[in-house]
Structure formats: structure tokens, C-alpha cells
C-alpha positions in Angstrom: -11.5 7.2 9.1 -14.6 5.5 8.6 -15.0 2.7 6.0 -16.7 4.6 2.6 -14.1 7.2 3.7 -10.8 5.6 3.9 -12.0 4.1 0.6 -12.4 7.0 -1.2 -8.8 8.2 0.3 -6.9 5.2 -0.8 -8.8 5.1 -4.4 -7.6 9.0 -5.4 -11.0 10.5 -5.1 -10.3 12.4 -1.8 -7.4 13.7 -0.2 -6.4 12.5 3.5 -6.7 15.8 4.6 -9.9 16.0 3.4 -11.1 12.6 4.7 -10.1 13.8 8.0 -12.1 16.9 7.6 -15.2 15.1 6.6 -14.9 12.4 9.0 -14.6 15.4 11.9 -17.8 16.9 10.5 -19.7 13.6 10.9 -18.7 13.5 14.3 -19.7 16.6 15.2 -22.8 16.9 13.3 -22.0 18.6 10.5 -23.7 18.1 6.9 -20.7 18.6 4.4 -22.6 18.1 0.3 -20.4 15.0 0.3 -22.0 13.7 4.0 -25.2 14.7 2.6 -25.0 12.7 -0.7 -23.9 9.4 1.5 -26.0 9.9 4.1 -27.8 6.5 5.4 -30.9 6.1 7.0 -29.6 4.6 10.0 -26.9 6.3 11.6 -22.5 4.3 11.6 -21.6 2.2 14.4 -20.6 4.0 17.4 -17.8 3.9 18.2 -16.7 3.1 14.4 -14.4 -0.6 14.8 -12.9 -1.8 11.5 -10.3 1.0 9.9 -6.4 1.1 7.5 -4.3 0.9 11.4 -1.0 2.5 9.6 2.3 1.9 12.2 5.8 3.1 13.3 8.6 0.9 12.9 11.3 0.8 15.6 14.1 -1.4 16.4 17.0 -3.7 15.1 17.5 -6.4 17.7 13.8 -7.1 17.7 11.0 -5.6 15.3 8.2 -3.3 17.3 5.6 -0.8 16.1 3.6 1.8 17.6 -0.1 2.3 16.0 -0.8 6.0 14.6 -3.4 6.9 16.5 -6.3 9.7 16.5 -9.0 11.0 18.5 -11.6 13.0 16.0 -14.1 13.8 17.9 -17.3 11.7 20.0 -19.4 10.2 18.6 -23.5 10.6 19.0 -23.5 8.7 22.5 -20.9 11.4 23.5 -19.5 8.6 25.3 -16.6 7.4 22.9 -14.4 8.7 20.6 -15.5 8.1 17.0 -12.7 6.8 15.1 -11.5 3.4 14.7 -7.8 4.9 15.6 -8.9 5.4 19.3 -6.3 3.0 20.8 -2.6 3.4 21.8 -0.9 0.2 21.2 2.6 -1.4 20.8 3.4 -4.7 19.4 6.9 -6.6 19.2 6.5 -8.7 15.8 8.2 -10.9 13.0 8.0 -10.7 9.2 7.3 -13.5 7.3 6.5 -14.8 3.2 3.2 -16.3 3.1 3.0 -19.8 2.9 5.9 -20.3 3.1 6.4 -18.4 6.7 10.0 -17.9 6.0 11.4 -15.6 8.5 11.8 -11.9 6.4 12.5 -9.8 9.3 16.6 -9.7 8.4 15.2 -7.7 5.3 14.1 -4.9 7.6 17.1 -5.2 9.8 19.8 -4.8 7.4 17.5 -2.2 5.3 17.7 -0.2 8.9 22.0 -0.5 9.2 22.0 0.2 5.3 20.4 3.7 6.3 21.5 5.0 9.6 20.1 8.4 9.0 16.8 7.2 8.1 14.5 8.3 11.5 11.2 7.0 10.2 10.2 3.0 8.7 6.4 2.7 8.8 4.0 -0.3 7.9 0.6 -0.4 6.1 -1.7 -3.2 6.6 -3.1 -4.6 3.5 -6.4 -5.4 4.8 -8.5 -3.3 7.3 -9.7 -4.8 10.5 -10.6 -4.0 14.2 -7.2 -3.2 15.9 -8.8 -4.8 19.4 -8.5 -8.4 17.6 -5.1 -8.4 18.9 -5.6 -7.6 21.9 -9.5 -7.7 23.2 -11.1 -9.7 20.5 -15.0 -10.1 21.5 -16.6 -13.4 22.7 -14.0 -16.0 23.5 -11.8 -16.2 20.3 -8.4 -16.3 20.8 -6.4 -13.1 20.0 -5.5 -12.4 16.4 -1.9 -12.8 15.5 -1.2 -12.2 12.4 -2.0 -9.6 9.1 -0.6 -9.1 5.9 1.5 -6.2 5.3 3.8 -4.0 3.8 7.1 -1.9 5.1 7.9 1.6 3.8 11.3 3.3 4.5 10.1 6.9 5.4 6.6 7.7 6.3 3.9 6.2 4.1 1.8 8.7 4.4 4.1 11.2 3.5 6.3 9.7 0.2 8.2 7.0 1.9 9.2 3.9 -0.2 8.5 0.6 0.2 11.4 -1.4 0.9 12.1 -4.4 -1.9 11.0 -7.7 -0.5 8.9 -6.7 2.1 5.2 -6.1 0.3 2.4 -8.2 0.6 4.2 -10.3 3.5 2.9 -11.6 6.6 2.9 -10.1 10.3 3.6 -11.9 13.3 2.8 -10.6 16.5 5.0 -12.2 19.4 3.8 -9.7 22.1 1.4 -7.5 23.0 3.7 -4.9 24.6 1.3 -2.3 25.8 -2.9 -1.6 24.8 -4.7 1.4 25.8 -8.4 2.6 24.5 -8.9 5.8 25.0 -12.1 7.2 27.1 -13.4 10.6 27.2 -13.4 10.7 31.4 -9.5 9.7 30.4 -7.2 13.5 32.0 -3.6 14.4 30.6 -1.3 13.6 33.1 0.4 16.4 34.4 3.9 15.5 34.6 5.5 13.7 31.3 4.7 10.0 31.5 6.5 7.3 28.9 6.2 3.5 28.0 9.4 1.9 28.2 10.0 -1.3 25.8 12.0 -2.5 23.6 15.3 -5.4 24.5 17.5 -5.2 27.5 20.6 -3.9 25.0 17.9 -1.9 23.0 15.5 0.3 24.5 12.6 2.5 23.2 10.0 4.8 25.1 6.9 6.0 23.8 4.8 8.7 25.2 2.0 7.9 27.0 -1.0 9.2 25.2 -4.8 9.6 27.1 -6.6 12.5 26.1 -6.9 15.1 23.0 -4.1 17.3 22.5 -1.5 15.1 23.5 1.2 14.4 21.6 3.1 10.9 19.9 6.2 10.4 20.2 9.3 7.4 19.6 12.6 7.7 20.6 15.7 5.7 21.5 16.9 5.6 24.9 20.0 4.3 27.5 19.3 4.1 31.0 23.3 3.5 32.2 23.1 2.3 35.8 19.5 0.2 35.6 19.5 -3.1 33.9 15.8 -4.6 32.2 15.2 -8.2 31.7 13.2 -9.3 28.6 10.3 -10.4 31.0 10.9 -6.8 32.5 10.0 -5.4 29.6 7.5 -8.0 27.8 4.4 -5.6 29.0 6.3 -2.3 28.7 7.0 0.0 32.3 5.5 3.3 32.7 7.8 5.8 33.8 7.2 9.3 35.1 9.1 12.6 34.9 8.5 14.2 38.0 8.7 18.3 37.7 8.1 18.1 33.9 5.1 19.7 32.7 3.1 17.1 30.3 3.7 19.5 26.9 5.1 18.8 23.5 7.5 21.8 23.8 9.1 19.9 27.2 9.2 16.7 25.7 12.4 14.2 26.1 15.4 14.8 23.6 18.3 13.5 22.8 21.6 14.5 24.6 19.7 15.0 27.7 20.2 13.2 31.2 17.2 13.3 33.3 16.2 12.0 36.4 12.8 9.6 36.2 11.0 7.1 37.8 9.8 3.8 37.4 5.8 3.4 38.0 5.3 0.4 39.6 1.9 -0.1 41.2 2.9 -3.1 44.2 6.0 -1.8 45.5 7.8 2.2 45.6 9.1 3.5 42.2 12.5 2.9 41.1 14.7 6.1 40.3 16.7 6.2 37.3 18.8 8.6 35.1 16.7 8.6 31.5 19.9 9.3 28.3 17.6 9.9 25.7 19.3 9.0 22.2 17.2 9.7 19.4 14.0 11.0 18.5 12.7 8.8 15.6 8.6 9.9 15.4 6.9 13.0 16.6 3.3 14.2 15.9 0.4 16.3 17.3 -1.4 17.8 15.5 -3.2 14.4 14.7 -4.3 13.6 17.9 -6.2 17.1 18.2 -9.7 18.1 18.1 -10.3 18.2 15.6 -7.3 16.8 13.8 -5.3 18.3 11.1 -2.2 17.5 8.7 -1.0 21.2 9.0 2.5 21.0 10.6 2.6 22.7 13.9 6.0 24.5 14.9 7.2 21.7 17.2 7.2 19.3 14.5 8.9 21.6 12.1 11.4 22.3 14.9 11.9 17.9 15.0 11.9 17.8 11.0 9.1 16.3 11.3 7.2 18.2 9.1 3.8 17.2 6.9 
């Protein structure tokens, strides 16, 4: 969402589902009474940089999250997507108390064994900024590594709690695991594609997203006869599901064994059995054109409902 929009969002005055309406109509052109009473003389920066960059929160051996991203529509160059959100990204991170930088990350951990059942922990930054400082900042400034924060059990977008002791901490990132903008010449893959990350004895894939109408998606995963080293995984491995149509409704699930392969772009892939676990975040009707917070039958299917 765009600053003056996020803002009136987070102060009560609008509803996200209606900030996500409005900011669609900007990008397409439209002239909502609210667009037209806030309308500037010159027109926002394309694409749109500083945003709220709201998180999934996966893991127990190590902490990672997976940004919530969006696509909206392009903006008046019809060159780039306008939304701040327009980036695919996956950080392995540490909590810490300001000042202090005492390490808090056991809070979240035992918070996580404490509530086995619990699929979804997200994490709201306290302070908006331009996600691509952490990864791509411009000039020659070093990378930005750490945010203040705050850790939900649930989804914080959709009632879920913050956990005691771990508001208004700091974030550390250790890793950039994987960083993808999004471009409109970007196509959906045909077959499924996934990032693999996470630690050898804990691992995580995330579907790779490139184009509207694809879909998010976090889930738990053994891979029985292949063994990953941290440096393995430090930038995430793309693997690919040959025969599996790229769709939300063919998507990995738990209890499954299926064949996959390991993309590796200086030597032939690697074949592997896939044992998806767990599936601990699903969305897609967010990353449509335009968006909306209207549930779609999938994610009622998952329980992942709005």
C-alpha cells in the first residue's frame, strides 16, 4: 500500500480491504471520491519504495521469514508493478532487546513447542522502510541488517496475538536466503517450482512466486535419502516438480512422496524424493490482479481462510 494509505489503514479510518481497493484504482487509473480528495499535483513514485513489509514466521532450530508479498497492478510507466510489496524474499534472522541486544529468539522458540498446533507466527515491523535495503540498497551503503519489530502468534492481519516479550524488539538478519523483484516480462513457470531453505535437520520450501496469479505458500519438508549442508542451503536451492502443472489446486501437501529435482545451473540436477510435512501458510488471492481479501476455495480447503 502506498504511504497516505497504509496510514489511514493502521489509524482505523479505512479498512485493509479497502486500502487494497483504493490503492488498485490508483494503479489502474481510476478516481475513487477518496483518490480524488488526495490527489497531488505531481503524480507517487513509480514504482512506490517505502511500505509496512508484514512476514511469515517459520522454524525452531533457526528463526526465518518469508515477506507477504503483492502485485496490484503497474504502475503509469507500465513497466513495474506498483506496490512496494513487489519482492519475494526470505531472511534467516535473530531476535534481540534493544540496547541491550540480548539474544530473545528462545522466546519465540519455546512459544512455537508450547503450541504445536499453531500453523501460523507472523511479524510486523514497527517502522516502514524500502524492503531492497536488505538486500539491494542504492549507492554503495552497506546492506541494512536490522529493524525493530514485533511477533504475533497467528496471523496479524487476521486476530493473531502478540506473543509476551517479543514487541518492540530488535531484528537481526544473519542471511539473505533468497531475493526476487518481480518484473512484468517475468512468465509462471509451468511446472511447480519451490525454494528450499531452512537447516540441514530442519527444512522449509517456499513456492516460487514470478507473476500475478501465483500462489504463496510455506511448508515443512524431509527429503530422506539427500543430505544439505548449512552452506548448501545459506542462498536457498530451487527445485522443480517435473509433470506438475504450476496451479494452487496441484500444490505440495503433506503425506505425499514425490519425485523432484534439484535446479542447479553449473552441473545436471539432482533427483530427490520431496516428504512434504506440513503446510504452515497458503495464500492467493493476494497476489492477483487485482488483489482481494475474499477467501478463495483452496484456502478454505487449507484452513486458511480470511
Amino acid at each position: 500500500m502506498s504511504g497516505n494509505i497504509y496510514k489511514l489503514h493502521r489509524s482505523g479510518e479505512m479498512s485493509r480491504r479497502r486500502a487494497l481497493e483504493l490503492a488498485f484504482a490508483l494503479a489502474v487509473g481510476g478516481t475513487p471520491r477518496l483518490a480524488m480528495a488526495q490527489r497531488q499535483p505531481e503524480p507517487p513514485p513509480c514504482p512506490p519504495n517505502i511500505g509496512q513489509h508484514n512476514m511469515m514466521v517459520v522454524g525452531v532450530r533457526s528463526v526465518f521469514l518469508s515477506h507477504l508479498p503483492m502485485f496490484v497492478g503497474l504502475c503509469h510507466d507500465r513497466a513495474h508493478f506498483n506496490t512496494e510489496h513487489r519482492f519475494q524474499l526470505i531472511l534467516q534472522v535473530t531476535f534481540e532487546e534493544p540496547r541491550t541486544t540480548r539474544d530473545l529468539t528462545e522466546i519465540y522458540k519455546q512459544d512455537r513447542l508450547r503450541h504445536p498446533d499453531m500453523r501460523m507466527y507472523s511479524l510486523e515491523p514497527s517502522e516502514q522502510f524500502a524492503l531492497a535495503e536488505l538486500f539491494s540498497p542504492p549507492t554503495s551503503a552497506e546492506p541494512r541488517r536490522s529493524f525493530p519489530a514485533q511477533v504475533f502468534q497467528g496471523h496479524l492481519e487476521r486476530g493473531g496475538e502478540k506473543i509476551r516479550g517479543l514487541s518492540g524488539i530488535t531484528l537481526r538478519i544473519k542471511r539473505v536466503v533468497h531475493a526476487h523483484e518481480f518484473h512484468r516480462e517475468d512468465k509462471r513457470a509451468e511446472d511447480l517450482e519451490y525454494i528450499l531453505f531452512g537447516t540441514p535437520d530442519e527444512l522449509f520450501m517456499a513456492h516460487r512466486i514470478l507473476a500475478p496469479g501465483d500462489f504463496d505458500q510455506l511448508l515443512s519438508v524431509r527429503i530422506p535419502d539427500q543430505q544439505f549442508s548449512d552452506a548448501d542451503l545459506s542462498q536457498g536451492l530451487q527445485i522443480t516438480l517435473p509433470g506438475h502443472p504450476n496451479a494452487s489446486s496441484g500444490r505440495l501437501r503433506g503425506g505425499q512422496k514425490i519425485p523432484a529435482q534439484l535446479v542447479r545451473p553449473d552441473a545436471q540436477g539432482r533427483n530427490m524424493i520431496l516428504q512434504p510435512l506440513r503446510e504452515l501458510y497458503f495464500e492467493e488471492s493476494e497476489l492477483a490482479i487485482p488483489p482481494s481479501f475474499d477467501a478463495t476455495q483452496e484456502e478454505r480447503d487449507a484452513g486458511f481462510e480470511h
